[in-house]
C-alpha positions, 0 to 999 in steps of 0.5 A: 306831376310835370314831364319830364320828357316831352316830345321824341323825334327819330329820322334814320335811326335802326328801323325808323326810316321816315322822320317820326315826332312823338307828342308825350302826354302821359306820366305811365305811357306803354309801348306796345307792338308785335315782335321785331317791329321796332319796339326797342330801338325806340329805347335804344334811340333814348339811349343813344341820345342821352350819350350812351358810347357803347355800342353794344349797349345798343346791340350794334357791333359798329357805331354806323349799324344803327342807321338805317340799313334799307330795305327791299322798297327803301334805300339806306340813310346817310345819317341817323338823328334823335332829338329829346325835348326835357321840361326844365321848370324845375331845373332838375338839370343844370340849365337855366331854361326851361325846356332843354333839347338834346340832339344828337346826329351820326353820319354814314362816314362816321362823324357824329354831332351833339346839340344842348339847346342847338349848342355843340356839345360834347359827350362829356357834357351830356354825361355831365348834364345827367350826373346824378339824375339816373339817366346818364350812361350806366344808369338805373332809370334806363332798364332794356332788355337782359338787365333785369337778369343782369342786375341778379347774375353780375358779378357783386362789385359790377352790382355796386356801380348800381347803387354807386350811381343811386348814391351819387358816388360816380361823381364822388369817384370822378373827382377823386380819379382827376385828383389821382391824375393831378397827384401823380402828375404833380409828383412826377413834375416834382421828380423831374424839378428835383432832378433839374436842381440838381443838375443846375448845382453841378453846372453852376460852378463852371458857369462862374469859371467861365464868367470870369475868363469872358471878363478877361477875354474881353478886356483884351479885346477893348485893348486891341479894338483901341489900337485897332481905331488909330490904324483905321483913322491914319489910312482912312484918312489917306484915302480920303486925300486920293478921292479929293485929287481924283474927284477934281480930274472927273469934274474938268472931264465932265464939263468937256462931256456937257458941251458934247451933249449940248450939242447932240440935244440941239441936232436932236432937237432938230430931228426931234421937230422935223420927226413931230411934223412927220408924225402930226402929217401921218396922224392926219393921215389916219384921221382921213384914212378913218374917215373915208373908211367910215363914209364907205361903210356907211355908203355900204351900211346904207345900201344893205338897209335899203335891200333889207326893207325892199325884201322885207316889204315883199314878205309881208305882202305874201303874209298879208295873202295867207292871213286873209286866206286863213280868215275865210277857212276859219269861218267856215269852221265856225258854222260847221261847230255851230250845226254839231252843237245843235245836233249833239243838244238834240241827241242827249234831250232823246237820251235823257227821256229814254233813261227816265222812263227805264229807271222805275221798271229797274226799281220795280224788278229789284223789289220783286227780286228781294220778296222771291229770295226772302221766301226762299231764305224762309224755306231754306231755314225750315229745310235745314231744321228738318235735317237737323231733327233727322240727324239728331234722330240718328245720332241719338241711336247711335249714342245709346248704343256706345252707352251700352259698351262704355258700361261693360267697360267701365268696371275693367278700366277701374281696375287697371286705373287702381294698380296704375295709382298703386305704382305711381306711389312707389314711384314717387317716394323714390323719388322723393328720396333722390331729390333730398340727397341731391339738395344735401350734395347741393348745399355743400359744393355752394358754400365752397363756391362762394369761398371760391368766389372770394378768393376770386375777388382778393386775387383779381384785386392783387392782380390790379394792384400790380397792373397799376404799378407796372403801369407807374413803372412804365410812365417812369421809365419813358420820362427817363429815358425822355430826359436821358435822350434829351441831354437833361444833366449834359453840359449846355452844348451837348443840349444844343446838339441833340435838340438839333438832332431832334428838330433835324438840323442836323442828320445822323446818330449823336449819343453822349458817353454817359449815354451809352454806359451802363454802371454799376451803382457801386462802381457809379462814383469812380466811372464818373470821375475816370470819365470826368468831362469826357461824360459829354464826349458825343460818339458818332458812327462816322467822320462824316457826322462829326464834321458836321456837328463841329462846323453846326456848333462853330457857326452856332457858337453854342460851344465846344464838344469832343466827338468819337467817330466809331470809323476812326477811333482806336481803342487802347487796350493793356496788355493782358498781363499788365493788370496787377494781381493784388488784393483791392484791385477790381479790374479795367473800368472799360470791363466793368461796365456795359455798353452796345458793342457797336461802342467798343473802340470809343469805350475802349478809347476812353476806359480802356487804360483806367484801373478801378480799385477799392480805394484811395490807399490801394490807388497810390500804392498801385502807381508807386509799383506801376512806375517800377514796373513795367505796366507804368504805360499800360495804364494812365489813371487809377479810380478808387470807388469813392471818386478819387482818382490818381495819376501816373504821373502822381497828381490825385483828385477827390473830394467832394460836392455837396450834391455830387452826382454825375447827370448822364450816367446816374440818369443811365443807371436809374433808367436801367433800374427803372427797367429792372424793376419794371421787368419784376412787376411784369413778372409778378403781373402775369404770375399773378394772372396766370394765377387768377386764370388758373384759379378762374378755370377752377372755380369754373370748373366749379361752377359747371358741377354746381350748375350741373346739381341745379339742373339735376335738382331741378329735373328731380323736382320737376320729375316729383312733380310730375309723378304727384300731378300723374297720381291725382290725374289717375285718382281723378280718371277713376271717379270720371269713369264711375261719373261717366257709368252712370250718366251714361244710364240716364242718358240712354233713358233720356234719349229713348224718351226723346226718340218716341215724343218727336214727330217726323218732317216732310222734306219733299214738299219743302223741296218741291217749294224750294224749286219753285221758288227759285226758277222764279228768281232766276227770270226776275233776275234777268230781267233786272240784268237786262234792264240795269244794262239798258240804263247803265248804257243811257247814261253812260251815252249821256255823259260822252254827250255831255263831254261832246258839247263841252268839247265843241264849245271849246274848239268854236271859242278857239276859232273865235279867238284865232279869228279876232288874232288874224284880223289884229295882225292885218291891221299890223301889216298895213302899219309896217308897209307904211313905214316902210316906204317911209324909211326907204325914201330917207336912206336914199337921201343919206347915200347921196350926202355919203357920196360927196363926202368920200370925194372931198376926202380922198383929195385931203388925203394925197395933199398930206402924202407929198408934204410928208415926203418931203419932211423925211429927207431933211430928218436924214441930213440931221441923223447923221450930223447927231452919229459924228457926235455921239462917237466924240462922246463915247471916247470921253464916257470911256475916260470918265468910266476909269476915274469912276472905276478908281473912284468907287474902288476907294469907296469899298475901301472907306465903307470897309473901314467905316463898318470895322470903325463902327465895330471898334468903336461903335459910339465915336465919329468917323474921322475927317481929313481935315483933322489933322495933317497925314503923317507919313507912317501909321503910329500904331506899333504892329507889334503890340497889335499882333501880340494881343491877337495872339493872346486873344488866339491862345485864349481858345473858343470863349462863350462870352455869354456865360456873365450872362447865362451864369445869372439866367442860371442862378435866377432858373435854380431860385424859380425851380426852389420855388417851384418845389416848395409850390410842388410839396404843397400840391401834393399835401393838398391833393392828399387831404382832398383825397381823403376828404372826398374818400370820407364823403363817398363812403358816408353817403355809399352807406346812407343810400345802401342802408335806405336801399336795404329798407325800402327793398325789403318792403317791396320784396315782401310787398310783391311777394305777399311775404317772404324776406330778402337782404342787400349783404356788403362783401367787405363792409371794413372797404364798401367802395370797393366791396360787391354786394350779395342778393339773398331772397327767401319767398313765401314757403322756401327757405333762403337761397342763393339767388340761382336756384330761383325760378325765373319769375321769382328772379324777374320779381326780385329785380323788380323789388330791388329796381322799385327800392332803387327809384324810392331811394332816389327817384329819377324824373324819368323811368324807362323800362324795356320788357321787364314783365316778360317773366312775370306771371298774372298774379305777378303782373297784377302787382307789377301793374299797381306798382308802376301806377305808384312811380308814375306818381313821382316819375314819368315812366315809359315802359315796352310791354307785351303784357295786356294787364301792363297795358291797361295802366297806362294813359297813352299807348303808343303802337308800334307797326312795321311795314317793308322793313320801316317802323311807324309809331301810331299813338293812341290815348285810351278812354277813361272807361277801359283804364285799369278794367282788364286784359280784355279791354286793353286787347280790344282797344288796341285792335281798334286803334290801328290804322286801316293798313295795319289791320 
C-alpha cells in the first residue's frame, strides 16, 4: 500500500523550535515519549495545517499562542511553519500532480500564509481539497485527545455531523446552504423589482405630461431663437463697418511708427557694433588674462615640484642609512636561531633515551600490582563466605525460636479469623440489597431524562425556528428602510436630493413628507391623497438648508421641490370647536397619524386643515354645512377613506389607478409593520429561550440527581465488591495460617539438622593474609605512581621540545624572509634616487620657458586696455541719439494703444454676438457686411420678442429632458417585466435543486448509517469477544436532522445507557464505532492521539490487532504510551524534550522485535535514544 502522507516539517510551531523534517516510511507508525514532550503538538500541527480555524481544537486560546513561546535558553519565534507532503498517484485529492504540498506559516502579528503547491491558497481551498477524505476540519480520521469520550458524551445531533462527514452529507449540506443564500436573495431581489415596477407605473404618466409640455417649450424657443438671429446680424453687421473705418486710421499710425523704429534699428545697430568691438576687446582681454594666470601657476607648480623632489631625494638617503642597518642586525639574529636550534636538537635526543629506558620498569610494576589485588579479591570472596555461614548460623537460631511462638499462636488467629469471615457475610447481603433498590430508583429517573431529553431537542429546534425568522425580519426591515432613505418611490428630483446628501454635496437633514409619517393602513388611501404631491415636499430643520438645497437644484437642473424649513413654517390649526361632531367623521388627518414632534409645525402645515371621514357621501354633506357655517375657513379639504377628496370650494377628486399606491407612505407603513413584526418574533424568541433555559436548568437539574445515583450505584457496587474480595482475603489468611503451622514444624527440624552438619571457619587467619597482602600493594603501588610520574614528565618535556624547535624554525625563516625583503628595497632605493635627478634637470628648463611667456603676455595685455577705452566713448555719443528717438515713439504707441483699445472692445462685442448666433443658430454662418447694405434700424419687431420671452417665462422651470427619460422609463419598466419573469424562474429552479439535493443527502445519510450500523455491531462484538451494540435515529421520519443514540450491551450485562459504563468499556465502544467509521469509508490517512489510554492488556491487545488491520488499507499514525501499541508498529518516532524545545528521534525496529511483546518494544526504545537522551 502507497502513503499518503510522506514527509512533515515543523519550524516554530508550540514546542518545536528548531526546524524538524520527518521522513514517513511506514503504513502504522507510533509516536512515543514521556509526557509533556510534545507528543501532541506534532498532531496539532497536522491539524493545524490541513486548516483547522479553531483554536481551541488546538488547545490554544489565541491564534498566536501556538508559536513558539521561549524558553530559559531559547527566545520566542516570530512565526511558526508546517509543511505536508501528500502521495497523489492515486489522486485520491483533486490535484493532477502526483505529490501534493501543503504549507501553511503564521506570523507574530498575526497575518497567516497558506501554499497548495507553493500556490497561495485559502482556507476554503484546503477545506475544499479534503472534502470527503476525512481529514478536512471536523473530520473522523483525525482523533486527538478527549474525542474518543466526546464521541460517546456529545449531544445526539453533534454525533451525526460524524457519520454526515463518513456519509459525504457536508458537501451535501454546503450546496444546499449556498442555494439557500442564492433563493433568499433572489426572492428579496424579486421584492424590491416589484416594488420599483410599481413605482415606475405610478411615475409614468407624469413623465408623458411633461413630455409634452417640453414639446411646446421648446417650439417657443425655436420661434424666439429666429427673431433672435435677424436682430443679431443687423448689429454685427454695423459693427463690422465701425472696425473697417478704424482699422484704416491704426494703419496710417503705423507706418509713421516704422520709420521711427527704422530709425532707432540704425543707431542701435551702430551701438550694436561699437558694443561687439568693446566685448571682442575684453574677451581678449580674458583670454590673456587666462593665460598669464596660467603660466604663473605653472611657474608656481614648477617650483612646488622641484622642492618636493629635493626632500624627497634626502628622505630616501636616510632610509637607505636604516635598511642597511636592519641588515646587519638581521644576521646576527640568524646565527643565535641557528645555536638554539642545535641545542634544543641535542636536549630532546637526551630526553627521548631517559623515557625508553623508564617505560618497561612502569609495565613491570603494574603486572606485579594486578597479581597482589587478585590474591586479595580471592581472600575477600573467601572472608566474606565465612561471614555469611556465620550469620546463617545465627539467623537459623533465631527463626526456630519465632517458629515456636508462631505455633502457640496460630490456633487464636484462626479463631478470631473464622468470626471476622461470619460478619463479613452479614455485611455483604446487606449490601446487596441497597444496590437493587438504587438500580430500581435508577432505571426510572433515566427513562424520565431521556423524554426530558426530547423534549430539550424539539424546543431547541422551535427555538431556532424563530431565530431564522427574526433574522429574515431584520434583513427586511434594513432593505426597507435602505430604500426608504434612498427616495425609492419619490419623484426624481426628491432621489437627486438625497443622493446628494448621501455622497455629501450637500450638508444638512433633508427627509420626505411621506417619510417622516406613519399612517394607518386604513387611513393609507385618504393621507395620500390629502397630501397629494406634497408627499415629496422635503422638511429641513433650518432656512439655512432649504436655500441650499434650491440653489443645488437650480444649478443642477434636477428639477423642482417644496421645502418646510421647521424654523420658519407655522402650523395651521382649526379651532378646537370647529370639527364637526357627526356620525363618519374620524378626525383631523394631522391627529391620526404619527410623526417625530420635532415635525409638528410642517405636519400641522400640511394636515392640519384637513377632515378625514368614512366616505365620499359624508365628504360633501360636510362641505355643504361647512359653507353654512362658520367652520367654512376652518378647513380647506375633506378626504374620505377611499382617496377621494373634496374641496371647500366643492371641486371632488377620486378615482382610481390600476396599481394605485403612494410609494413614500406605503414604504413608511410597510417598514413599520416590518418592525412590529419584527418586535413579535423577538418577543416570542426570548419567551421561547427563557423556556429552553428553564427547561435546560431543569433537565440539569435532573441530570445532577441522576449522576448522583450513578455514583451512588457505583459506590455500592464498589462497596459489594470490596466486602466479597474482604471475604475471600479472610477465607484465604485461614488456610495460610494453618499452611504456615505446619511448615513452620518442618522448618525447625530442617534448621536444627542443618546447624549440626556445618563445620566452622577460621576468620583470623583470612585476616592476617588480608593484611599481608595488602601492605604489599600498597609499596608496588607507589612505586608505580613514582614511575608513571617520572614518564609522564619525560614526555611531557619532549613535546614542549618539540613545539621549541618548530618555533625557532619558523622565527629563522622569517628572518630569512625579512633579510631577502631589505636587500630588494636597496636595490629600489637606488632606482628612485636616479630618477630623481633626472626630473629635477627637466623641471629647471621648464621654468625658464614659463619666464619668458608671462613677459610677452603682460605686454599684449595693456595694448587692448588703451583700444578698449577709447571705444566706450564713442558708444556714449550714440546712446543718447537712440533716447531723443524712443521718446518720439512712445507718443505715437500711446496713440496706436487707443484705437487697439476701440478695436478689441468691438472685438468682445462680435464674439459675443458669434457665441449667442451660434447658440441660435448653430448649423448657419456667420453674416458678412458685404451681404447686404446696413438699414438704418433693426427690422425685428421688439414687441413680438418680449412677448415670446414672457411666455417662455410664464411656462416655469420645464425639465426639457423628460422626451427623453419618459423613453429611459418606459425601456427601464419592460427590463424590470423582464427581469421578474427571470426572478420567478430563479426561484423555481433553486426550489427544485433544493429538493433534489435534500433527496440525495438523505439517501446517501441512510446508506452509509445502515453500513455504519452493520459493520459497528461486528466490531463491538469483535473487541468485546461478545455482547451487542445498536447506532439508533432520534427522528428517522427527518434523519438530516435527528441525532443518533449509542446503546451497548457487553458480555454478562444487560443494555445500558452508555454512562453508566466503565471507562475502558466507554473507551472500547468508541473505538468499535471509530473502526466501523473507517471500514465505511476509509481515509488514506488515520491519525490517533491517545486513544488506548483507557484501555486495559487484554483490551490492548485486541486494539493492537485491529490497527494492524487498518494500516492495511490506511496510513495510520497514532501517539501511544502503550508498549503493546508500540510493538506493532514499523517506525517509531520518539519524541524528547531538552530546555523547553521538542526534538524528534526517529527509530525503525528490527523484524525480530515487531509484534513480540511489551518487553521488547520497552527495551528497543531505550536503546534507540540518543546519548543525550539518556
Amino acid at each position: 500500500m502507497s502513503l499518503a502522507l510522506t514527509r512533515i516539517r515543523l519550524h516554530g510551531f508550540k514546542t518545536f523550535a528548531q526546524r524538524v523534517e520527518i521522513e514517513l516510511g511506514a503504513s502504522l507508525t507510533a509516536v512515543v515519549g514521556p509526557n509533556g514532550c510534545g507528543k501532541s503538538n506534532l498532531v496539532d500541527a497536522l491539524v493545524w495545517a490541513l486548516g483547522e480555524a479553531n483554536v481551541r481544537t488546538l488547545r490554544a486560546q489565541t491564534p498566536t499562542e501556538v508559536l513558539f513561546s521561549g524558553s530559559a535558553a531559547h527566545k520566542p519565534l516570530g512565526l511558526a511553519e508546517v509543511s505536508l507532503w501528500f502521495n497523489n498517484e492515486t489522486r485520491w485529492l483533486p490535484l493532477d500532480a502526483d505529490e501534493v504540498q501543503i504549507t501553511r506559516r503564521l506570523y507574530r502579528s498575526g497575518e497567516w500564509e497558506c501554499w497548495i503547491n507553493r500556490a497561495p491558497a485559502r482556507l476554503r481551498d484546503l477545506a475544499d481539497l479534503f472534502a470527503g477524505t476525512g481529514l478536512g476540519r471536523g473530520g473522523y480520521a483525525i482523533v486527538g485527545q478527549g474525542d474518543i469520550d466526546a464521541l460517546l458524551t456529545v449531544p445526539p445531533d453533534e454525533r451525526r455531523r460524524w457519520l454526515e462527514e463518513v456519509a459525504g452529507v457536508a458537501l451535501y449540506r454546503a450546496r444546499r446552504k449556498d442555494a439557500l443564500r442564492d433563493l433568499e436573495s433572489a426572492r428579496m431581489h424579486l421584492t424590491r423589482v416589484e416594488d420599483v415596477l410599481r413605482e415606475l407605473e405610478r411615475q409614468r404618466e407624469p413623465m408623458r405630461r411633461e413630455a409634452e409640455r417640453a414639446l411646446v417649450y421648446r417650439e417657443l424657443q425655436r420661434q424666439l431663437a429666429q427673431l433672435e438671429r435677424a436682430s443679431l446680424r443687423y448689429e454685427y453687421r454695423t459693427l463690422i463697418q465701425r472696425a473697417r473705418e478704424a482699422h484704416a486710421e491704426r494703419d496710417a499710425l503705423h507706418a509713421q511708427i516704422v520709420q521711427t523704429e527704422l530709425a532707432i534699428a540704425e543707431q542701435e545697430a551702430h551701438a550694436d557694433a561699437y558694443g561687439r568691438d568693446i566685448a571682442q576687446l575684453e574677451s581678449e582681454m580674458d583670454t590673456l588674462r587666462t593665460v598669464l594666470q596660467s603660466q604663473l601657476t605653472a611657474e608656481e607648480r614648477a617650483l612646488g615640484e622641484r622642492n618636493r623632489l629635493d626632500e624627497r631625494e634626502r628622505a630616501l638617503a636616510e632610509l637607505r642609512q636604516t635598511l642597511q642597518e636592519e641588515a646587519e642586525s638581521l644576521r646576527q639574529q640568524e646565527q643565535e636561531r641557528l645555536a638554539a636550534l642545535e641545542a634544543l636538537e641535542r636536549e630532546r635526543q637526551q630526553v627521548d633515551a631517559d623515557a625508553a629506558r623508564l617505560a618497561p620498569e612502569v609495565q613491570r610494576a603494574e603486572a606485579d600490582a594486578e597479581q597482589l589485588r587478585a590474591r586479595l579479591r580471592d581472600i575477600e570472596r573467601a572472608y566474606q563466605a565465612a561471614l555469611r555461614q556465620r550469620a546463617e548460623h545465627e539467623q537459623a537460631r533465631q527463626q526456630a525460636e519465632r517458629l515456636q511462638q508462631d505455633a502457640a499462636q496460630a490456633q487464636e488467629q484462626l479463631r478470631r479469623l473464622h468470626a471476622d469471615a461470619d460478619a463479613l457475610q452479614q455485611t455483604l447481603t446487606d449490601a446487596q440489597a441497597h444496590e437493587a433498590a438504587l438500580q430500581t430508583q435508577h432505571d426510572a429517573l433515566d427513562a424520565q431524562q431521556q423524554a426530558s431529553e426530547q423534549s430539550l431537542q424539539a424546543m431547541q429546534r422551535e427555538a431556532h425556528r424563530e431565530q431564522r425568522t427574526a433574522e429574515t425580519l431584520r434583513a427586511r426591515v434594513r432593505a426597507l428602510d435602505a430604500s426608504l432613505h434612498a427616495g425609492e418611490g419619490a419623484s426624481p428630483a426628491v432621489r437627486a436630493l438625497l443622493h446628494a446628501v448621501q455622497r455629501g454635496d450637500l450638508q444638512g437633514e433633508y427627509l420626505p413628507v411621506g417619510a417622516a409619517l406613519t399612517v394607518p393602513d386604513a387611513y393609507q388611501a385618504a393621507i395620500g391623497a390629502a397630501l397629494g404631491g406634497a408627499v415629496n415636499d422635503i422638511l429641513t430643520p433650518t432656512e439655512a438648508e432649504a436655500r441650499a438645497a434650491v440653489e443645488w437644484l437650480r444649478t443642477q437642473r434636477a428639477g423642482r421641490l417644496t421645502f418646510l424649513p421647521l424654523d420658519l413654517v407655522r402650523p395651521a390649526d382649526p379651532p378646537r370647536d370647529a370639527v364637526p361632531r357627526e356620525a363618519g367623521v374620524l378626525g383631523v388627518a394631522a391627529d391620526l397619524v404619527g410623526y417625530d414632534p420635532r415635525f409638528e409645525p410642517a405636519v400641522r402645515h400640511l394636515l392640519g386643515r384637513v377632515l378625514i371621514v368614512d366616505a365620499l357621501e359624508t365628504a360633501t354633506r360636510l362641505v355643504r354645512q361647512l359653507r353654512q357655517g362658520r367652520g367654512a375657513s376652518a378647513f380647506t379639504r375633506i378626504a374620505a377613506l377611499d382617496g377621494a377628496v373634496v374641496q371647500l370650494s366643492g371641486a371632488i377628486t377620486g378615482g382610481a389607478h390600476a396599481n394605485e399606491r403612494n410609494s413614500l407612505l406605503s414604504l413608511k407603513a410597510e417598514l413599520e409593520r416590518a418592525r412590529a413584526d419584527l418586535q413579535q418574533a423577538e418577543t416570542r424568541l426570548r419567551h421561547a429561550e427563557t423556556a429552553l433555559d428553564a427547561h435546560r436548568a431543569q433537565h440539569a437539574e435532573r441530570q445532577q440527581t441522576l449522576e448522583s445515583l450513578r455514583r451512588q450505584l457505583r459506590e455500592a457496587s464498589q462497596q459489594r465488591a470490596r466486602l466479597e474480595s474482604d471475604l475471600q482475603q479472610k477465607r484465604r489468611e485461614i488456610q495460610h495460617h494453618e499452611t504456615l503451622l505446619q511448615r513452620a514444624q518442618a522448618q525447625l527440624a530442617a534448621l536444627q539438622a542443618t546447624l549440626q552438619a556445618q563445620p566452622a571457619t577460621d576468620l583470623a587467619a583470612l585476616e592476617a593474609e588480608q593484611e599481608q597482602l595488602q601492605r604489599a600493594l600498597d609499596a608496588c603501588m607507589r612505586a608505580l605512581a613514582d614511575g608513571r610520574a617520572r614518564l609522564q614528565h619525560l614526555q611531557h618535556r619532549q613535546r614542549e621540545l618539540h613545539r621549541q624547535q618548530e618555533a625557532e624554525t619558523r622565527a629563522l625563516e622569517q628572518l630569512r624572509q625579512r633579510q631577502h625583503s631589505r636587500a630588494d628595497r636597496l636595490n629600489a632605493l637606488q632606482q628612485e634616487q636616479a630618477q630623481i635627478a633626472t626630473q629635477r634637470a627637466a623641471i629647471d628648463a621648464e621654468l625658464e620657458r614659463v619666464r619668458a611667456q608671462i613677459q610677452h603676455a603682460q605686454a599684449e595685455l595693456d595694448a587692448r586696455r588703451a583700444e578698449r577705452q577709447r571705444l566706450l566713448e564713442q558708444s556714449f555719443a550714440v546712446n543718447d541719439r537712440i533716447r531723443a528717438l524712443r521718446i518720439e515713439l512712445n507718443q505715437l504707441a500711446e496713440r496706436e494703444r487707443a484705437l487697439d483699445l476701440q478695436h478689441a472692445r468691438a472685438e468682445v462685442r462680435l464674439t459675443e454676438l458669434a457665441e449667442r448666433w451660434r447658440q441660435l443658430a448653430p448649423d448657419e454662418p456667420l453674416p458678412d457686411a458685404d451681404d447686404a447694405p446696413t438699414p438704418d434700424k433693426p427690422p425685428v419687431a421688439r414687441a413680438e420678442l418680449e412677448r415670446l420671452r414672457r411666455a417662455l417665462a410664464e411656462m416655469g422651470e420645464v425639465n426639457l429632458a423628460a422626451a427623453d427619460e419618459y423613453a429611459r422609463l418606459s425601456e427601464r419598466f419592460e427590463h424590470l417585466e423582464r427581469q421578474r419573469s427571470d426572478l420567478e424562474q430563479t426561484c423555481e429552479r433553486l426550489l427544485q435543486q433544493l429538493r433534489e439535493i435534500d433527496a440525495h443527502a438523505r439517501e446517501q445519510f441512510l446508506q452509509t448509517f445502515e453500513a455504519v450500523r452493520a459493520v459497528f455491531q461486528t466490531r463491538f462484538q469483535q473487541l468485546f469477544e461478545g455482547g451487542q451494540a445498536e447506532l439508533i435515529l432520534t427522528d428517522a421520519s427527518d434523519p438530516l436532522s435527528a441525532g443518533v443514540l449509542i446503546e451497548a450491551q457487553p458480555p454478562g450485562k444487560r443494555r445500558q445507557r452508555l454512562e453508566l459504563l466503565s471507562g475502558g468499556e466507554r473507551a472500547l465502544t468508541a473505538i468499535a464505532l471509530l473502526f466501523a467509521f473507517s471500514t465505511v469509508k476509509p481515509s488514506p490517512l488515520m491519525v490517533l492521539d491517545e486513544v488506548d489510554a483507557a484501555l486495559d492488556g487484554r483490551n490492548v491487545q485486541r486494539f493492537a490487532d485491529y490497527l494492524q488491520q487498518m494500516a492495511q488499507q490506511s496510513q495510520v499514525l497514532i501517539v501511544t504510551h502503550n508498549p503493546i501499541t508500540t510493538a506493532v508498529a514499523r517506525q517509531w518516532l520518539g519524541v524528547a524534550m531538552t530546555g523547553g524545545v521538542s526534538r524528534i528521534v526517529p527509530y525503525t525496529p528490527p523484524e525480530s522485535l515487531l509484534g513480540n511483546g511489551v518487553d521488547a518494544a520497552r527495551a528497543a526504545i531505550i536503546d534507540s535514544r540518543e546519548p543525550s537522551a539518556r
